[in-house]
N, C-alpha and C positions, 0 to 999 in steps of 0.2 A: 295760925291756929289750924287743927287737924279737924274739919268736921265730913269730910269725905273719906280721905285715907285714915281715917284712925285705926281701922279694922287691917287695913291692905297687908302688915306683917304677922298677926296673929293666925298659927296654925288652925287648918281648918277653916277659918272664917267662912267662905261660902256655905258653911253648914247651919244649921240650925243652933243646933246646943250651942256655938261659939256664940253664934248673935245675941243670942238669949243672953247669956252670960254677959255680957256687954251693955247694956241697956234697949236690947234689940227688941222694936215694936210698944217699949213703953210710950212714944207718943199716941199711941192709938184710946191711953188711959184717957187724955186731954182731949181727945179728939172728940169725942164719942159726947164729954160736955157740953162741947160746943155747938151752934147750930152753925150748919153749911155757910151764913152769910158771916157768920163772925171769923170764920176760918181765913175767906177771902180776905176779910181783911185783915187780919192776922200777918199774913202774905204782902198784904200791901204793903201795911207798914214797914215792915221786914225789909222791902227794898230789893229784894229779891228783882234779878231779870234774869231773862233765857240764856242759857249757858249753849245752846245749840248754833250761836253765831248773830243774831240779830241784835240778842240785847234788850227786847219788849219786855217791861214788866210785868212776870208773871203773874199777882191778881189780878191786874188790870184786865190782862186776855182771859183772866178766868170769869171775869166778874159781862164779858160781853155775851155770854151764855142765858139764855130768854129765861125767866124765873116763872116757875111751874108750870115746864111743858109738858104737854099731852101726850107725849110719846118720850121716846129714848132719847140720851144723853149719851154717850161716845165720848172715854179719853184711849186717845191715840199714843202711844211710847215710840216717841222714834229713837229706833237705836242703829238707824241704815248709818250706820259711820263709814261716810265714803270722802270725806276730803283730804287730799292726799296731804300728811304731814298731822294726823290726827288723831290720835289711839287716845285719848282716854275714858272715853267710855266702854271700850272694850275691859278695861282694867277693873269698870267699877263693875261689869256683868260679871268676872271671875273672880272676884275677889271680893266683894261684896255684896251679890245678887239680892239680899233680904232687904238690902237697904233700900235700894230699889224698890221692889215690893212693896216695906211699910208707905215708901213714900208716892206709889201708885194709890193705893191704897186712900192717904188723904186727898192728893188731887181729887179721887173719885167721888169721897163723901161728899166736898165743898161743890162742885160741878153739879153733882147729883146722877151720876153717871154705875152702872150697875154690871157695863159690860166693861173690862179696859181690853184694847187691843196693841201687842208688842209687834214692832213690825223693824226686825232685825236684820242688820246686813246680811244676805246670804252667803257670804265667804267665812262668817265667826259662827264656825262649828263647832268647836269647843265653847265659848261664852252660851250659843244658843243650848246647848246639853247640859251646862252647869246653871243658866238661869231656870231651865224646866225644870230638873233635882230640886231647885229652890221653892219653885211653885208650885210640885206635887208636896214637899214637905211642910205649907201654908196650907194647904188644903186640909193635908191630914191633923193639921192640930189648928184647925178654924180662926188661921187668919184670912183665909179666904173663903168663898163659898158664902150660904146662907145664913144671916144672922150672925157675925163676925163678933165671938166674942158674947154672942149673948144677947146683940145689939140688935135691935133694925134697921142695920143695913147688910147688907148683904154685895159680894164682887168675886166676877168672875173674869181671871186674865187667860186672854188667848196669845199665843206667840206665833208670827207668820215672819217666815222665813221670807226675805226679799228673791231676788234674782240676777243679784249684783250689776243692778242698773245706780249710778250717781244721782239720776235726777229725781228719783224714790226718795231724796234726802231733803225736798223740798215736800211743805206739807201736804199742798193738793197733790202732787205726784203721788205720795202716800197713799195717802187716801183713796184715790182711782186707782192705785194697784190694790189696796185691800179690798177693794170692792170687785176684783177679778177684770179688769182693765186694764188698757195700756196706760204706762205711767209716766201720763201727757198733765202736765201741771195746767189748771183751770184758772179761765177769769177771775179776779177778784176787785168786787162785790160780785156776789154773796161772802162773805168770808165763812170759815169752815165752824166758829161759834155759833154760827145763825144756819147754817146750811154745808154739813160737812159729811161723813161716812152714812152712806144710804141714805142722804137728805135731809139728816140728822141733825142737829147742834153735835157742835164736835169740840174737843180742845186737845192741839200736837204738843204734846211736852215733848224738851230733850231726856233725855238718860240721867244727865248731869243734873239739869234742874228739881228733877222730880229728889233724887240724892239726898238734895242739900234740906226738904222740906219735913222728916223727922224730926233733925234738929231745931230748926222753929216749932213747933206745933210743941215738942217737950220742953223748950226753955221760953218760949214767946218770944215775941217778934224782937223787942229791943237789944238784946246780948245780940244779936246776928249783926241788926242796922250797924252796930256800935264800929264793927271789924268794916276795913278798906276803906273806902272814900263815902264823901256826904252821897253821891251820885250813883256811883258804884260802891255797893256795901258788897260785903260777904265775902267769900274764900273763892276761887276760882284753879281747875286742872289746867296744868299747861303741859301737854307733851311735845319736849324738845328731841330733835333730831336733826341728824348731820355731823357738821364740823365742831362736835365739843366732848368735852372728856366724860362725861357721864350723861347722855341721853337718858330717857327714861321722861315718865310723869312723875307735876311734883303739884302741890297745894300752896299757893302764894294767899295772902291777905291782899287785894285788890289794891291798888298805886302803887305796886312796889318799882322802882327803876329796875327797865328793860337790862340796864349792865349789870345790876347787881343781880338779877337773877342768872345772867349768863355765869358770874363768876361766882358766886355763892353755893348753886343747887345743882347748875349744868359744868361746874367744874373748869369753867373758862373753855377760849377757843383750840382747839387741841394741836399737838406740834409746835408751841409759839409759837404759829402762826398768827398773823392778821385780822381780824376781822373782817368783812368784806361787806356782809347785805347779811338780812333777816328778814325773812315774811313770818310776821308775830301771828296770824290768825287762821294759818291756811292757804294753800296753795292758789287761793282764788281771790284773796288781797292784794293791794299793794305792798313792794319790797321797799323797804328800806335800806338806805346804804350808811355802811359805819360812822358817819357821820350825823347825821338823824337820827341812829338809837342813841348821841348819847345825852338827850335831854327826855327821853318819853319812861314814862309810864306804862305798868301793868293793867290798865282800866280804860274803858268803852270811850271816856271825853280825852284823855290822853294821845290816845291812838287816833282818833278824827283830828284832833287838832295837825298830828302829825303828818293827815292826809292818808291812811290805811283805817283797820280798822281791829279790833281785838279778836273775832269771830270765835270757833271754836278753839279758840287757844293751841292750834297744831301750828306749833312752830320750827323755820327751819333754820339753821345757822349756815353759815357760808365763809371760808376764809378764805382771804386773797388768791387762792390758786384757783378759785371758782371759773368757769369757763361759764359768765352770761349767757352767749348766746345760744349755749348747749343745752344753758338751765330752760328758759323760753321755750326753744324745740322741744323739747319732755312735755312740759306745761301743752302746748298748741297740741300736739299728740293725742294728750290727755282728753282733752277738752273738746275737739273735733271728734273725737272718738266716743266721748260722753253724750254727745249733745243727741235729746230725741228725736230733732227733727221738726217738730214741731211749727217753729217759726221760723220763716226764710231769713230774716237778719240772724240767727244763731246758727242755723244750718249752712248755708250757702259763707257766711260771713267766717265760720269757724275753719269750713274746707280753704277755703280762696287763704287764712291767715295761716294754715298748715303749708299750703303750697309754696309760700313766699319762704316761708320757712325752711324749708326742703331746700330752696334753690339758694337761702345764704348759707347753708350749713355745707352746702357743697362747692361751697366759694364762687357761686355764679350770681349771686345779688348786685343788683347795686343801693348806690345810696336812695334814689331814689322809692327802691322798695323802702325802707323804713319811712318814708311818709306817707307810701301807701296802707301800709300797715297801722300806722296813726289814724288814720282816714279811715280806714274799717273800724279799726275799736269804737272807733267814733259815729261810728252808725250800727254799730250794735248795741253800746251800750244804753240801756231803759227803754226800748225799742222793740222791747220783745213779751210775751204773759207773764213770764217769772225772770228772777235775776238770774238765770245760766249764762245769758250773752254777755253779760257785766262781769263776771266768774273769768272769763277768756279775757275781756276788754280791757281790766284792771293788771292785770301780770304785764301782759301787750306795752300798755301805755307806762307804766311806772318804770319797766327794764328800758325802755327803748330811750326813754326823756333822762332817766338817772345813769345810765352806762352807752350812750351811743356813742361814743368815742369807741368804746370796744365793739359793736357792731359795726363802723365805718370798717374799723379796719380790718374787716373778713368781708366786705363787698367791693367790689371792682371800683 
């Protein structure tokens, strides 16, 4: 079912009149009946979780936000899309920008939040220029600003450009960059509901999540639940890339089997070629090898059972001519190169796992390094304020346990 992409082919769409023309901003008629807590749960029901990689149910995290605080409310838009293997919420800032918006919009009424702040990757110059278009043109016909609609409520979104730092992509990182900070992710407790942007109650939606919440709010909660799994309900973006014949983003109904979407939407693996491995969630999951995809599922319990995880749905395909250990090298690069520094198990643990790295790709390893490199992941991973060193730990371990035979045989 199309409740993200519906828009994505229709000329214009990022414009106003297209939306409009479309049922764009009519859930704000339903919205505006309801009180804040009926929204939540609304949401609840709905089934709804974060589309930004974790998976938490959205009312839930909304619903941890303190009831008639004294002060501000703060929702947070993360659109820092930095996991490599990941575009689509860049798809839905240009192609969709309003949708976005209505669905800021209701997060903010349910929260009780009056400021939203957009806190966008700094590389998506164009998505950030066409989401502003979007949100000077809300202003001027009062879906945004004072009294929305007539209403008492009233919201104002700001867009801040990141700095195209990765770790920004995590929520306290967020946060402490908007606040004009280095963007060092914080202890958690306090969590950012109770204590987030200037000390705030805060709530991080993804890009994608916030999407999907016009259409709940205009049709209620049950037609949503009804789509994908008891567990995992709803529609979900997957952008594929790599070794298949049409990459692109696509809108799946949650459990769809991992193969049939390779050969159905991604056009199968390209050059009959082989299949080889897929990281279904992002570069900072575990890989799966052709044999593992072909019992899983498109959905958050599928993919655990599988030992990976669904995450932002950046997925990457691989066929048999894949070079593992070159894949890994890129990955440690990455990763060592992302890391803030912050805690010496990610800092020190990601340089020492780039180096080992270096010295098999230049055919000076031996066997031994890959169980030193086990043995790092293995103390970086949950050992650190946020999951980044698990981000590294997780590639590490899943390549090195599922293809060491193809690592032995490029070390002494």
């Amino acid at each position: 079912m199309q409740i993200l992409t519906q828009n994505f082919n229709i000329m214009n769409a990022n414009r106003l009149s297209a939306y409009l023309g479309r049922d764009g901003y009519k859930s704000l008629g339903r919205l505006f009946s309801l009180r804040p807590e009926d929204v939540i749960e609304e949401v609840k029901k709905s089934g709804l979780r974060g589309r930004g990689g974790a998976g938490f149910p959205t009312g839930t995290k909304w619903g941890f936000v303190p009831k008639n605080s004294d002060g501000p409310v703060y929702l947070c838009v993360n659109a820092d899309e930095g996991e490599p293997g990941t575009f689509k919420d860049r798809m839905l800032l240009e192609r969709d920008p309003h949708k976005l918006i209505e669905g800021t919009i209701i997060a903010s009424y349910a929260i009780g939040a009056k400021t939203a702040y957009v806190y966008i990757r700094g590389e998506y110059a164009k998505p950030c220029k066409i989401l502003s278009a979007a949100i000077a043109e809300a202003y001027e016909n009062n879906f945004l600003g004072k009294n929305i609609l007539g209403k008492d409520f009233g919201l104002d979104i700001v867009v801040q450009r990141g700095a195209g730092a990765y770790i920004c992509g995590e929520e306290t990182s967020l946060i402490s960059s908007l606040e004009g900070l280095r963007g060092y992710p914080k202890i958690k407790p306090p969590f950012p509901a109770i204590k987030g942007l200037f000390g705030r109650p805060t709530v991080v939606n993804n890009v994608e999540t916030l999407s999907s919440l016009p259409f709940i709010v205009l049709n209620g909660w049950e037609p949503y639940s009804k789509i994908g799994t008891k567990k995992s309900p709803g529609t979900k973006l997957i952008s594929v890339a790599g070794h298949v014949n049409k990459p692109g983003v696509y809108e799946i109904d949650m459990g769809l089997s991992l193969i049939s979407f390779i050969e159905k939407y991604a056009g199968g693996v390209w050059k009959n070629r082989r299949l080889k491995a897929i990281i279904p969630g992002g570069s900072s999951f575990p890989v799966l090898s052709a044999e593992e995809c072909a019992n899983v599922n498109l959905d958050y319990e599928s993919m655990i059972s599988a030992g990976t995880m669904l995450g932002s749905g950046g997925m990457i395909v691989m066929d048999e001519t894949t070079d593992m250990v070159a894949c890994l090298k890129v990955l440690t690069d990455f990763y060592h190169h992302e890391s803030c520094g912050q805690c010496s198990p990610c800092r020190e643990g990601s340089g020492w796992a780039k180096k080992i790295m270096d010295r098999i790709v230049a055919g000076l390893g031996t066997k031994k390094d890959l169980d030193l490199l086990l043995d790092i992941a293995d103390n970086m991973a949950g050992k650190t304020v946020c999951v980044f060193a698990d981000a590294l730990a997780m590639p590490i371990k899943s390549f090195i346990t599922k293809f060491r035979a193809e690592f032995e045989s490029r070390c002494l």
